[in-house]
ROFI-440570 format. One line per field, with one value per residue (C-alpha): residue number from 1; residue in one letter; x, y, z. Coordinates in steps of 0.02 Angstrom, whole numbers, plus 50000, padded with zeros to 5 digits. Last residue first. Layout:
<vofis>
seq	NUM  ...
type	A  ...
x	X  ...
y	Y  ...
z	Z  ...
</vofis>
This chain:
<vofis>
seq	392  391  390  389  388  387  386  385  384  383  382  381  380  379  378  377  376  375  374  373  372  371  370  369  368  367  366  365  364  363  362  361  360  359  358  357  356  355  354  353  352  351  350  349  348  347  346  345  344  343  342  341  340  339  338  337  336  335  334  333  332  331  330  329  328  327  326  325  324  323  322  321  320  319  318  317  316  315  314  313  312  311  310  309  308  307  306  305  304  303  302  301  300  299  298  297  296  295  294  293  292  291  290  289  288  287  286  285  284  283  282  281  280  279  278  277  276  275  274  273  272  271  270  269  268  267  266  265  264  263  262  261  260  259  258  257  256  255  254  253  252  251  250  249  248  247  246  245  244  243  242  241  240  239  238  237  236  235  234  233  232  231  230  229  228  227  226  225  224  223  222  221  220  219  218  217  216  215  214  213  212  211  210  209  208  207  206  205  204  203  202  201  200  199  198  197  196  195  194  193  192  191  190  189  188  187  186  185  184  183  182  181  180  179  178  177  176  175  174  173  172  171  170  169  168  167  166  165  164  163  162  161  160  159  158  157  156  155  154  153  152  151  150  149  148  147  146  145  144  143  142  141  140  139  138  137  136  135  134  133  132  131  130  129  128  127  126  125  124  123  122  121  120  119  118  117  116  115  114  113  112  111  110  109  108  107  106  105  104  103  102  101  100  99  98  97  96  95  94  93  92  91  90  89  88  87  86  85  84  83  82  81  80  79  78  77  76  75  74  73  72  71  70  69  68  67  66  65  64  63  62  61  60  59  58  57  56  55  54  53  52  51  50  49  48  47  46  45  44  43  42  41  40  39  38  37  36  35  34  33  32  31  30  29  28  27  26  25  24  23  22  21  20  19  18  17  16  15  14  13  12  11  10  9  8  7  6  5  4  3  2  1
type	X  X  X  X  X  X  X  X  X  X  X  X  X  X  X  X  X  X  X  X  X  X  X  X  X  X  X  X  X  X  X  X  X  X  X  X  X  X  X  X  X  X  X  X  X  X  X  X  X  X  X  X  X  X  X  X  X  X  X  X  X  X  X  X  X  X  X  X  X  X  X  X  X  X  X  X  X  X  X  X  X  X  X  X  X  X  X  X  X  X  X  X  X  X  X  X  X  X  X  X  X  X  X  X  X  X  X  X  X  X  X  X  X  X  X  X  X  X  X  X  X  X  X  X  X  X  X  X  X  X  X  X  X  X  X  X  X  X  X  X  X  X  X  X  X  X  X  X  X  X  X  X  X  X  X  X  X  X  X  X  X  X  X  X  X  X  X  X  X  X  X  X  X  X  X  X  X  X  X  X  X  X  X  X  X  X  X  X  X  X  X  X  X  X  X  X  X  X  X  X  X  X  X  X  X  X  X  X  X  X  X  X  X  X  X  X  X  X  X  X  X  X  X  X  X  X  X  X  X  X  X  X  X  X  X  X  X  X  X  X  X  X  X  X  X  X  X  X  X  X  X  X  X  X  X  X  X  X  X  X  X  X  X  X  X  X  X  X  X  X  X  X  X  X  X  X  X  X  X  X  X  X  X  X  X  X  X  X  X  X  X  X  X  X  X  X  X  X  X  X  X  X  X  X  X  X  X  X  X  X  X  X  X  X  X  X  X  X  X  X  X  X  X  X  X  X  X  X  X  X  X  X  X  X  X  X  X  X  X  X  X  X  X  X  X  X  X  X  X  X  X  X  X  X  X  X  X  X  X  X  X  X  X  X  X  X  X  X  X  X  X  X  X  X  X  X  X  X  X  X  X  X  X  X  X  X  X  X  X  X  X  X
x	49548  49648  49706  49767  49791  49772  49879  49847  50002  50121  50217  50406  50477  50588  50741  50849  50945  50776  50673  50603  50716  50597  50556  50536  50442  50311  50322  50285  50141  50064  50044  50141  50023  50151  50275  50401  50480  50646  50653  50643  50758  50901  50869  50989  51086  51243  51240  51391  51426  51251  51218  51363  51285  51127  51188  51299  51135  51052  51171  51189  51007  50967  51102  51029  50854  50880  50792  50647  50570  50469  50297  50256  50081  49929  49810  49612  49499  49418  49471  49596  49682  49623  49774  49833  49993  50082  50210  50073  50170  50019  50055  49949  49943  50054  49975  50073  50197  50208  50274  50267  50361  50284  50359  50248  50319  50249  50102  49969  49858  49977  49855  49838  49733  49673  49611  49646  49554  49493  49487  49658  49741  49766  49858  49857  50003  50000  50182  50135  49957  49850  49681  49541  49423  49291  49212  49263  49174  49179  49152  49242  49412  49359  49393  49299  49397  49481  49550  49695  49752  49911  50034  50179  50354  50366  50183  50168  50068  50077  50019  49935  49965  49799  49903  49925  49753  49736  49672  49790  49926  49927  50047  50003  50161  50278  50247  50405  50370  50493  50463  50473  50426  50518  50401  50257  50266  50331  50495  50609  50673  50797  50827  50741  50666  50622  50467  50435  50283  50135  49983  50050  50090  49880  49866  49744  49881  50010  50125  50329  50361  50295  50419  50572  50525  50507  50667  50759  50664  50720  50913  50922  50917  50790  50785  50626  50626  50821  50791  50647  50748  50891  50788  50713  50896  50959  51032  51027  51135  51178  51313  51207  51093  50894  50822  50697  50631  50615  50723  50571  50509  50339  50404  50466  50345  50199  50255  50283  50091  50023  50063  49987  49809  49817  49729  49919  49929  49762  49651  49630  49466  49388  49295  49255  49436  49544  49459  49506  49693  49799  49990  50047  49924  50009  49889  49819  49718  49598  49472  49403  49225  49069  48963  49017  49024  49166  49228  49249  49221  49303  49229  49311  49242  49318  49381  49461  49663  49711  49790  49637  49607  49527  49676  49732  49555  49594  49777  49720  49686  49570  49473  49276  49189  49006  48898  49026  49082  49245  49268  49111  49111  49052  49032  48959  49042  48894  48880  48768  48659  48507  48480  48439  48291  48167  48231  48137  48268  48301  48400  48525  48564  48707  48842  48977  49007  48980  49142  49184  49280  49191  49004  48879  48735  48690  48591  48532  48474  48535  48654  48667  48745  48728  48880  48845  48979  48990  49183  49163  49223  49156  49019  48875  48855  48757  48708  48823  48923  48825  48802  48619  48523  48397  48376  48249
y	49875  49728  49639  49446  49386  49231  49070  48923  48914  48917  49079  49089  49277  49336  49442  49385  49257  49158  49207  49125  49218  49198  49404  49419  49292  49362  49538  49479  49348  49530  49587  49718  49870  50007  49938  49803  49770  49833  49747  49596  49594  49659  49514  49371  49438  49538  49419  49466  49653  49656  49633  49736  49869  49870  49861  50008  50109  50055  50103  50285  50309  50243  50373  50526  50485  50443  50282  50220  50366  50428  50509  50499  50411  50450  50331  50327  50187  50071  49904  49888  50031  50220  50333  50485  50619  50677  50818  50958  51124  51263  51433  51390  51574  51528  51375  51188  51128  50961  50895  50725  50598  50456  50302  50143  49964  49856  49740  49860  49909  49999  50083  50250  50289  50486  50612  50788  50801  50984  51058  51050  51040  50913  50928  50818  50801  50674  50637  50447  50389  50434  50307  50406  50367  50474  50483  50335  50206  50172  50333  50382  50433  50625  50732  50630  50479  50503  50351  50364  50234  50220  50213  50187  50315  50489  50514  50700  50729  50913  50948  51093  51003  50976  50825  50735  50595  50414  50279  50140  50125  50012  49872  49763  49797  49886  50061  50176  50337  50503  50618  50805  50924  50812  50784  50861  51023  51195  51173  51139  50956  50892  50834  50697  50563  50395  50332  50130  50063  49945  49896  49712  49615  49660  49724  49619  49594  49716  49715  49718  49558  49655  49791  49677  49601  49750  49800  49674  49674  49845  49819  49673  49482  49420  49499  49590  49750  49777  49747  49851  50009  49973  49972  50118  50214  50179  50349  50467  50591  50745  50720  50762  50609  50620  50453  50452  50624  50795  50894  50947  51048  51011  50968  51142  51258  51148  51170  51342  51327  51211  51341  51472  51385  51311  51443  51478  51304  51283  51138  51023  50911  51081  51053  51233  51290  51142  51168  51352  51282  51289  51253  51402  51381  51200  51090  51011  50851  50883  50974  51096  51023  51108  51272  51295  51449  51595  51712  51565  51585  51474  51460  51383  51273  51287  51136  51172  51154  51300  51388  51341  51190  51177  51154  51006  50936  50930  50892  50755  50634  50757  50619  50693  50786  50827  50953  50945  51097  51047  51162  51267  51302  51441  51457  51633  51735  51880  52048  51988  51862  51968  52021  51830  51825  51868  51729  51604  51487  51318  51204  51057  50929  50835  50873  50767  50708  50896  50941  51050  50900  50870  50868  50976  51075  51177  51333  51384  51559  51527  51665  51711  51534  51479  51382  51287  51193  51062  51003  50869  50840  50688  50653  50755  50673  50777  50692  50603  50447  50323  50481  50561  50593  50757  50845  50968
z	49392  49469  49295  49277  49106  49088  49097  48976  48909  49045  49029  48999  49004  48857  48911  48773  48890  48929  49088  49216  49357  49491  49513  49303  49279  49424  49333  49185  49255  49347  49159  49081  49066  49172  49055  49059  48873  48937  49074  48999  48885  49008  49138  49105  48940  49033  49197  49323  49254  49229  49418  49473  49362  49432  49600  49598  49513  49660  49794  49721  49703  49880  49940  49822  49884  50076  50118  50204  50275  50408  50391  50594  50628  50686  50704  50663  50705  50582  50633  50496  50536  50440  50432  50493  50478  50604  50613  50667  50658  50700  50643  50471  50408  50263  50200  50266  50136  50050  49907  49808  49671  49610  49572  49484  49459  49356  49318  49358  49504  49599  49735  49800  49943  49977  50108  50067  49894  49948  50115  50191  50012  49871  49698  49567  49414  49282  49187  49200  49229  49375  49368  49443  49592  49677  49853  49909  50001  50210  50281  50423  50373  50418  50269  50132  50040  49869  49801  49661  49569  49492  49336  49273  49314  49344  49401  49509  49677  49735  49918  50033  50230  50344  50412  50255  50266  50257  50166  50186  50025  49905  49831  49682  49579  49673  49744  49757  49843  49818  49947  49973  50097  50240  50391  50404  50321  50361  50454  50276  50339  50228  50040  49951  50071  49987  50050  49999  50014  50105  50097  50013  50182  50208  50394  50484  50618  50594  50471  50516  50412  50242  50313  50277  50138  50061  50107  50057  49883  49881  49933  49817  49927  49807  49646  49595  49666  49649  49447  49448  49541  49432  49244  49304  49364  49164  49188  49042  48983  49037  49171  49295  49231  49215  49230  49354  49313  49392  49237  49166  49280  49361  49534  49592  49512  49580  49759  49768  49687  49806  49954  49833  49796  49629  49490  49423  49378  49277  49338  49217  49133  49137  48951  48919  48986  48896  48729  48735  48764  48904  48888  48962  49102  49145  49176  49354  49394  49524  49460  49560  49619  49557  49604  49792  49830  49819  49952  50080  50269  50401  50586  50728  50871  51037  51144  51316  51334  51422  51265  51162  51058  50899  50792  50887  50869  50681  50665  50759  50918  51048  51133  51131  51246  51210  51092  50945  50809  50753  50603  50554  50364  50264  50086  49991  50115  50119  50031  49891  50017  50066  49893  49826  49942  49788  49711  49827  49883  49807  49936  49911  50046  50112  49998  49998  49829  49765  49880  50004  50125  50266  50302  50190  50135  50007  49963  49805  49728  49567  49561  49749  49761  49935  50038  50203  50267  50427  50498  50593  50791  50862  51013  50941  50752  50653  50502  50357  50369  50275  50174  50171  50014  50065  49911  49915
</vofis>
């Protein structure tokens, strides 16, 4: 028996947790576990004699018990919303799963007319048509080709990269402006650098909180609080750099992550209510990284929950409205103005350098780049003895 507890793990009788037990007739084993349905989170693992296999054929092979407390507790999230009745008591709810838990989905996704035999042994992907069928709406919307920072509607290619570094990095830019600008909004304790820009693109759709899909734009050495998307289905896709991605378990409470991965561009990941739900990303390179995301709540969700949450410095949940920064198609237009303007004005100041930025430039690249220490080709001046400076 393995009995490994969490820093978070036990029965806790004043909050609301979601507990799972799932038993694999196959093997005969039974497991136990808090949160998300996931190996990292399993509490403890059970052999059963095989003879007792027979009594479980005909039986959900998972099932979880969703807010499940013995005393009252402050009813702040998707969660405890969930869990409420029409007058307002607390009542737990039970979920049952046809299939156990064997080993964690992978969370990167491929798609299945690209799979190989390779790809199926090795499961480093998850198949697109084996995503759940909110993600999968989703999926068929991001993946295409066309989704990328410098597609043109005129069929060529628009140099909007090279504008969304060069408004990053030059003071009094729209981005830089607005970085600025919510750096000086932080709370206290808040790092200036957890922080991002959400770029809205299109309107409200009714089935996901707020609008189903955002562009974010994380400059280099900015992250994200750990937080969670409102029980929401979701498609995460790289179109420019690259990031890291936290997962955390379903309730914010544990301090560590459950697993980490470095997202690179043209990755996809996928997250729903039970399954890589709770993330952080963070821009650990020397550039820029965009990603582009959707969300949309399952079909039999009938509960519209706008909030998302987050973990604050001190620990304690908040919810918070997903709001946005800019509109996509204006900030695009104002950007690409910008750039030009810019060249217009200085045709050899910044071009070089841009163009030799990539997600592995150093954070001294990026620093040259923001205080104009540059020659006319584009080439950055370093002092001599400076290193290289990596996060990972």
């Amino acid at each position: 028996m393995r009995t490994d507890l969490m820093s978070c793990a036990g029965y806790q009788a004043d909050r609301w947790l979601s507990y799972w037990v799932s038993f694999d007739p196959d093997t005969c084993v039974l497991k136990y576990g808090i949160g998300h349905h996931m190996e990292e989170t399993i509490m403890m693992t059970y052999s059963l004699p095989p003879s007792m296999s027979c009594l479980f054929r005909t039986t959900p092979k998972l099932v979880c018990l969703h807010g499940y407390t013995a005393g009252p507790v402050e009813r702040r999230s998707i969660f405890e919303a969930k869990l409420c009745t029409l007058d307002g008591r607390q009542a737990a709810t039970v979920e049952f799963a046809r299939c156990p838990l064997i080993a964690n989905p992978p969370p990167l996704v491929l798609d299945s007319s690209r799979l190989t035999l390779l790809d199926l042994g090795r499961r480093a992907y998850l198949p697109s048509s084996d995503l759940p069928p909110a993600c999968q709406v989703l999926y068929q919307h991001l993946s295409q080709p066309c989704i990328d920072l410098d597609w043109s509607p005129d069929g060529g290619s628009s140099p909007l990269v090279d504008a969304i570094r060069h408004s990053l990095h030059t003071p009094g830019a729209l981005l830089h402006t607005c970085c600025q600008e919510k750096a000086a909004r932080c709370a206290p304790g808040v790092p200036a650098k957890q922080s991002y820009l959400r770029v809205s693109v299109g309107v409200p759709s009714g089935c996901s909180p707020g609008i189903p899909y955002v562009l974010e734009i994380w400059p280099s050495g900015h992250f994200s609080p750990v937080h969670n998307h409102g029980n929401a289905f979701g498609i995460v896709r790289i179109l420019h750099g690259s990031i890291i991605a936290r997962t955390f378990n379903k309730h914010l409470t544990c301090e560590g992550p459950l697993q980490e991965a470095v997202l690179n561009k043209g990755d996809i990941t996928w997250f729903s209510p039970n399954w890589y739900q709770t993330h952080q990303l963070e821009n650990h390179t020397g550039d820029f990284c965009c990603t582009v995301q959707g969300f949309q709540y399952a079909d039999d969700d009938d509960l519209h929950w706008p909030y998302m949450q987050f973990k604050g410095p001190s620990g304690r949940l908040h919810n918070f409205l997903p709001v946005s920064d800019f509109d996509f198609c204006e900030m695009r237009e104002a950007l690409l103005a910008e750039y030009a303007a810019a060249k217009a004005q200085h045709p050899c100041s910044r071009r070089g350098l841009a163009r030799q930025m990539t997600p592995d430039s150093p954070l001294e690249a990026t620093q040259a780049l923001a205080s104009g220490n540059a020659d006319d080709d584009g080439s950055a001046h370093f002092p001599r003895s400076a290193s290289v400076v990596t996060l990972l």
